[in-house]
C-alpha positions, 0 to 999 in steps of 0.5 A, a space after each residue: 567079102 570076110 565078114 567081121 565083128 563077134 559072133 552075134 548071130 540074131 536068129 529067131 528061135 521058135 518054142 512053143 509054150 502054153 498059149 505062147 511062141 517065145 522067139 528071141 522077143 513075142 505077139 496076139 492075132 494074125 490077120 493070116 499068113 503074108 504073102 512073099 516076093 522073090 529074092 532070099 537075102 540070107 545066106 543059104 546056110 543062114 537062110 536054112 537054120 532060120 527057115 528049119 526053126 519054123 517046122 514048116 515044110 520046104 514047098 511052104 518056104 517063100 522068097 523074101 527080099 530083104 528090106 535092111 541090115 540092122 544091127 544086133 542093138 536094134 534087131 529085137 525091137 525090129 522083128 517085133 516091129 515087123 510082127 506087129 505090121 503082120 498082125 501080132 499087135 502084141 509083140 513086145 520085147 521083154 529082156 532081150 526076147 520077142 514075146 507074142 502071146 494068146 496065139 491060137 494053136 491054128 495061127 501058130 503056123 502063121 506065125 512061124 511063117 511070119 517070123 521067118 520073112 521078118 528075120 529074112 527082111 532085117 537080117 544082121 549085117 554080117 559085120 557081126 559074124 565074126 571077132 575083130 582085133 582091137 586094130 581092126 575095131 579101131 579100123 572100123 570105128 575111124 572110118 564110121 567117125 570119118 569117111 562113112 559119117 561125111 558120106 552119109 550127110 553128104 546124100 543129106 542125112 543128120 548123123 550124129 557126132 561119133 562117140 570117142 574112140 575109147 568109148 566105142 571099144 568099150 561098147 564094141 562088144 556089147 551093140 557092135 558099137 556106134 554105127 551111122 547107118 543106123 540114123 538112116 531112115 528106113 526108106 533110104 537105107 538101101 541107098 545110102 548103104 550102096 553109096 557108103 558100104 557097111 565096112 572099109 576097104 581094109 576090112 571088106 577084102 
């Protein structure tokens, strides 16, 4: 596949501060490290950057399976919301950053292994990866309005009506643009992804 759309990669960035891991949105107590299955979802290379931010050793690196693609306009608000299920109840997003604050310097590790398998869980869809042409941009946003759109409410999903076209180029480089799997509820994603892929066939080749 050749991946589309800017560049945008949404990696958690860990740096430590007094009493604080700022990672690119921050969280309270842990109830201990989580447990991982089997199946990495990003990349290797991706995969390697993101697991090198952790500082934790290579024999600690767990197999994650992937849960979804999220956009780059939801991502932040999705890792907070994976730490806070991994026992950071105070994982917010503060201008664009995960903020979990009062972490111990014991649970730090933790953490970090958190982070990881939430950022492996909902990486960005890779149609963010690269720069579109505005030809390619018009591409998309026509077959998201047209043939994604019918898809989706024909496996039974309320999408909402597109925006205009112009609308969607103007907003394109800020949040990727209006995209109906994001109306897709979490549990169904998978599914309604397999049936009604993430980008045409003139720009999945």
């Amino acid at each position: 596949m050749r991946h589309h759309a800017r560049s945008v990669a949404s990696v958690i960035v860990l740096l430590s501060t007094a009493g604080c891991l700022v990672l690119t949105s921050c969280a309270g107590a842990s109830s201990g490290p989580p447990q991982a299955t089997a199946s990495a979802p990003l990349a290797p290379t991706e995969a390697d950057r993101v697991w090198a931010e952790t500082g934790l050793g290579a024999d600690q690196r767990p197999a994650v399976d992937r849960v979804r693609l999220v956009s780059v306009f939801e991502r932040a608000e999705v890792i907070a919301g994976c730490l806070r299920g991994f026992g950071y109840p105070q994982a917010v997003v503060h201008e664009g950053e995960i903020q979990v604050e009062g972490v111990a310097d014991d649970d730090q590790g933790s953490l970090a292994l958190s982070t990881y398998i939430c950022d492996a869980q909902y990486p960005t869809d890779p149609v963010f990866d690269v720069p579109l042409t505005e030809d390619e941009i018009r591409a998309l946003y026509r077959y998201r309005a047209g043939d994604q759109r019918a898809c989706l409410q024909g496996l039974g999903h309320l999408i909402a009506r597109p925006p205009t076209e112009q609308a969607f180029l103007d907003g394109y480089a800020e949040h990727g643009g209006w995209n109906p799997l994001n109306m897709v509820p979490q549990g169904s994603f998978e599914a309604a992804l397999a049936a009604c892929p993430a980008l045409p066939p003139s720009l999945a080749e």
